[in-house]
N, C-alpha and C positions, 0 to 999 in steps of 0.2 A: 452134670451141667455141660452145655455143648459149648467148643470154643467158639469165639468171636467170628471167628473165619474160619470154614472148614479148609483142611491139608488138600492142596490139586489131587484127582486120581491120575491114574496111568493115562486117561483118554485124552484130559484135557490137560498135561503135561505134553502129549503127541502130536493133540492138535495146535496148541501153541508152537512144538518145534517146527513140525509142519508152514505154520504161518508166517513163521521169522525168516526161513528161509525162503522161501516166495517173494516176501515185502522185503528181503534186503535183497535182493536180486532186481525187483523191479525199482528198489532208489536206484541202484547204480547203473543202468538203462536210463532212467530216465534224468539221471545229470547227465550222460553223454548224449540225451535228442535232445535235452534243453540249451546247452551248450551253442546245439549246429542247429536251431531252429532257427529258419529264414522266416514265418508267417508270426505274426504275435501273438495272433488270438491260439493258435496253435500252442506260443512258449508259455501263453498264460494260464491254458487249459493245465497242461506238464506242472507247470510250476507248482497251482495249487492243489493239487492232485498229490504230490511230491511233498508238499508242509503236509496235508494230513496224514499219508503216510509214514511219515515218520514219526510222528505222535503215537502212532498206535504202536509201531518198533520200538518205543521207549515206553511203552505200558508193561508190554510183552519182558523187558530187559527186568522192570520194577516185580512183575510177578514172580520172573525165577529169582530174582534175590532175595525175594522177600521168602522164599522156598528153601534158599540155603543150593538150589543147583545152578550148577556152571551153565554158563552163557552160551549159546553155541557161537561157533564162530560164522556160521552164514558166509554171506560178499561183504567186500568192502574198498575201501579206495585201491586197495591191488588187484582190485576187478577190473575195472576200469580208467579207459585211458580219453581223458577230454577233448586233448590236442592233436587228436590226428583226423585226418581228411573226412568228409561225410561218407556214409558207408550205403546209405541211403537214401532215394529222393522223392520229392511232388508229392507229401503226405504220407508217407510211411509211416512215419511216427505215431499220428495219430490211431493211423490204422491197426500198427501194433499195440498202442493203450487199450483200444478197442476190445481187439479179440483177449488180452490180459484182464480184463475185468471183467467178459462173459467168465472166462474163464475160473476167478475169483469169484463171483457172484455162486455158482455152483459149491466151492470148495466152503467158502462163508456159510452157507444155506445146511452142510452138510459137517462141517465142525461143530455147529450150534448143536447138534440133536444128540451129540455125545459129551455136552457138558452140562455139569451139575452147577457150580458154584455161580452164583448171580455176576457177580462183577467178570468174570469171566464169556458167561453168557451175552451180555450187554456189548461186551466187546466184540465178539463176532456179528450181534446186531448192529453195532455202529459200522462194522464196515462192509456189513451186506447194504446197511443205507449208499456209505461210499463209495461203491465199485457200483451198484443199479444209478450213482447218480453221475459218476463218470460214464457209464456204458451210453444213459442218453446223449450227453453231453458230446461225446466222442462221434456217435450216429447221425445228430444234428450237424454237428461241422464238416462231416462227409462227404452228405447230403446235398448242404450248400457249393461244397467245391466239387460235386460234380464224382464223387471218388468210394462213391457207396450205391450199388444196386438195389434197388428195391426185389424183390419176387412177383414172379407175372402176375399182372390182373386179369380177373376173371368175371363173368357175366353172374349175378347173385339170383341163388335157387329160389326159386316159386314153389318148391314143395317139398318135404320131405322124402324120402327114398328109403327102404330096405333094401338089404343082400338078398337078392332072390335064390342065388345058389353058388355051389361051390366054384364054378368058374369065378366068381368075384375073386379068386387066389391065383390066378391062371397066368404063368410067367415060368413054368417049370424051369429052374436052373438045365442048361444044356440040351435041353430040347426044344432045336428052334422051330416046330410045328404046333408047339402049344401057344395058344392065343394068349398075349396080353392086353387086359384094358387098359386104358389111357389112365397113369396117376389120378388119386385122390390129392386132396388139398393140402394133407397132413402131411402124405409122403412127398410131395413137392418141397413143403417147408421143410422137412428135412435133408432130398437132395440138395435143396439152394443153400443152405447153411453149411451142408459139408465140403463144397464145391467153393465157396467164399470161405471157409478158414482154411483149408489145402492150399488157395490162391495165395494168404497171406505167407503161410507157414512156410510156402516153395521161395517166394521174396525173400525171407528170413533168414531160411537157412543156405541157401545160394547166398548171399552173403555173408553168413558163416564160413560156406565154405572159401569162399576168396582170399578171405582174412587169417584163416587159422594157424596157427604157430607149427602145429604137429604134423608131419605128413599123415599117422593114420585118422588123426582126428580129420582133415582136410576130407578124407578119402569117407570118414563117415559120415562127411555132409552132404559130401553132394550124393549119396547114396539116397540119404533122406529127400534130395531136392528132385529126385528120380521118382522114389515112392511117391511123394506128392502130386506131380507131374502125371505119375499113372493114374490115382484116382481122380485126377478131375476128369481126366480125359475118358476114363470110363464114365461118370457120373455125365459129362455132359452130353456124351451122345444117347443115355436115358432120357433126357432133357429135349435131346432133340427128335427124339423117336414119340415122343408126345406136342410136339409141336410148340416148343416152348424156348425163351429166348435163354442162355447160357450166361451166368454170372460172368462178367470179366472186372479185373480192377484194372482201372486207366492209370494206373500211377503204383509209386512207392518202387519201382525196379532200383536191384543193388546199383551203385555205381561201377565205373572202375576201379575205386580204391582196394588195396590190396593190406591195408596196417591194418591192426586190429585194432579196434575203443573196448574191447571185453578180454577177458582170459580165455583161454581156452575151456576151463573147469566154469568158469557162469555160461557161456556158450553152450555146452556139455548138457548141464544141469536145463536151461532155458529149454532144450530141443526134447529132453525129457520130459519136461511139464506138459509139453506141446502133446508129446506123444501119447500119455496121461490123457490130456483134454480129448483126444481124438478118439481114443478108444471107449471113453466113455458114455460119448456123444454117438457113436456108431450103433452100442450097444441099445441106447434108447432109440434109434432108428429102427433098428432093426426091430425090437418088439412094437411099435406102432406103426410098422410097412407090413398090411396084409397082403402086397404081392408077391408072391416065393423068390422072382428070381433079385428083390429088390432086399429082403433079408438075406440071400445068398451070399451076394454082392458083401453088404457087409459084413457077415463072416468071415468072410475073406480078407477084407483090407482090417477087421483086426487080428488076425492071423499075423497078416504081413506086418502091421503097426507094433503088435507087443514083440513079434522075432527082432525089428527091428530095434526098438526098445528093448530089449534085452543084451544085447548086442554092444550096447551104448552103455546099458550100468556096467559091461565087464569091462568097455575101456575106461570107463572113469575109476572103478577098482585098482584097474594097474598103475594110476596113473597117481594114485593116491589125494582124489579129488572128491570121492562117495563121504560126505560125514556122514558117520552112525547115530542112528535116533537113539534116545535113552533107554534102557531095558531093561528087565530083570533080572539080577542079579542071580544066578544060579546059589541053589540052595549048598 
């Protein structure tokens, strides 16, 4: 007879740690933008965004007790600091909720398909509901204030079209005599997407870096805020070699503030997720850019994205901030 409730396996014991540390990184972010939120429709988007979250963090807590395994410790109020200056302005917040729930919405979508147990399953659907109903949400109020680019409009096809021939791939990496056509609509939507979370990511961690405690952590941000910085600027003048307007965000730049509201170690970990999301996001670019030099391209910036990521888990190693996932126990 089968019990009541089957035992977690290893996947969804993973993806659980996985999730806890994510959602308790993004409550303590989001008590410190709620905090220094000047617009309300903005502190109230935060707010309820923030009670659901946390419900599903104390699902997650009920699951492993109920399993008999220890808790991780994730963030927590010694993450973050409430009381100190804004660190960022004119919509950042949002914008950072934003790209944190694309973000989420992938990893949600992508936890589910390696869990078995129903109640378990159901939970990552509840918060793939939660994060696609933040991500509109967050997109709407953007929109309104002015603080979210749409991707160019374009004139709508009268006919279908085949690939007539192999030039249709015509962009040879380093050979500037090989003709490139003018982007497809597909690989637009993926330059414009890469070029808008680089844009946030660079705001981000430029102020990371202003704030950080460590001099080498300090020295690994703005490293990252460099990286960033590079591929937009490669990406945009793609953009503009097709004749095409260039994402910019109007808003969200660090302040002056120089305190931190994060530890160094959620800062750390934040920039890693980032890097995570990026290279992922590259990776499906690149298989649906049939221009060569446009898959090149991103080979490259994930080259550069995982060195730099890696780089980053050996400072958080020394620094004794990396928690280890659960594993098995050698026989």
């Amino acid at each position: 007879m089968l019990p009541e409730k089957a035992t977690i396996t290893s996947s969804e014991l993973g993806t659980l740690w996985l999730t806890y540390q994510e959602k308790t990184m993004i409550l303590r972010m989001l008590e410190y933008f709620i905090a220094k939120a000047d617009d309300e429709k903005a502190k109230d988007i935060m707010t309820n965004l923030h009670e659901e979250l946390e419900m599903y963090v104390g699902k997650i807590v009920q699951i492993y007790e109920e399993e008999g395994a220890v808790i991780p410790v994730g963030y927590t109020a010694q993450d973050v600091n409430k009381d100190v200056p804004k660190l960022y302005d004119n919509g950042f917040d949002i914008m950072f909720v934003r790209l944190l729930s694309e973000i989420s919405i992938g990893l949600h979508s992508l936890n589910m398909t390696m869990t078995f147990r129903e109640d378990i399953n159901v939970l990552f659907e509840d918060l793939t509901a939660i994060t696609q109903k933040y991500f509109r949400i967050c997109s709407q109020y953007l929109l309104e204030k002015g603080l979210l680019v749409r991707t160019p409009y374009m004139s709508m096809p009268k006919s279908v079209e085949f690939v007539k021939d192999q030039s249709y791939l015509g962009g040879v990496p380093l050979n500037p005599l090989s003709q490139k056509r003018t982007m497809n609509t597909v690989e637009i939507s993926y330059v414009h997407k890469a070029i808008e979370s680089n844009l946030t990511g660079m705001q981000l961690i430029s102020g990371f870096g202003q704030c950080a405690n460590d001099a080498e952590v300090k020295k690994f941000f703005h490293e990252g805020a460099e990286l960033a910085k590079g591929i937009v600027k490669e990406l945009s003048e793609v953009m503009i070699e097709t004749n095409l307007s260039v994402p910019q965000t109007p808003g969200g730049n660090p302040t002056r503030s120089t305190v931190a509201p994060f530890s160094d170690k959620l800062m750390m970990y934040c920039t890693s997720l980032f890097c995570s999301f990026s290279m992922g996001s590259n990776s499906i670019g690149t298989a649906f850019s049939l221009r060569n030099d446009l898959a090149a391209k991103n080979m490259v910036f994930m080259k550069d994205i995982f060195e730099y990521a890696h780089k980053g888990a050996k400072l958080m190693i020394k620094n004794g901030w990396m928690e280890e996932p659960p594993q098995q126990k050698a026989p």
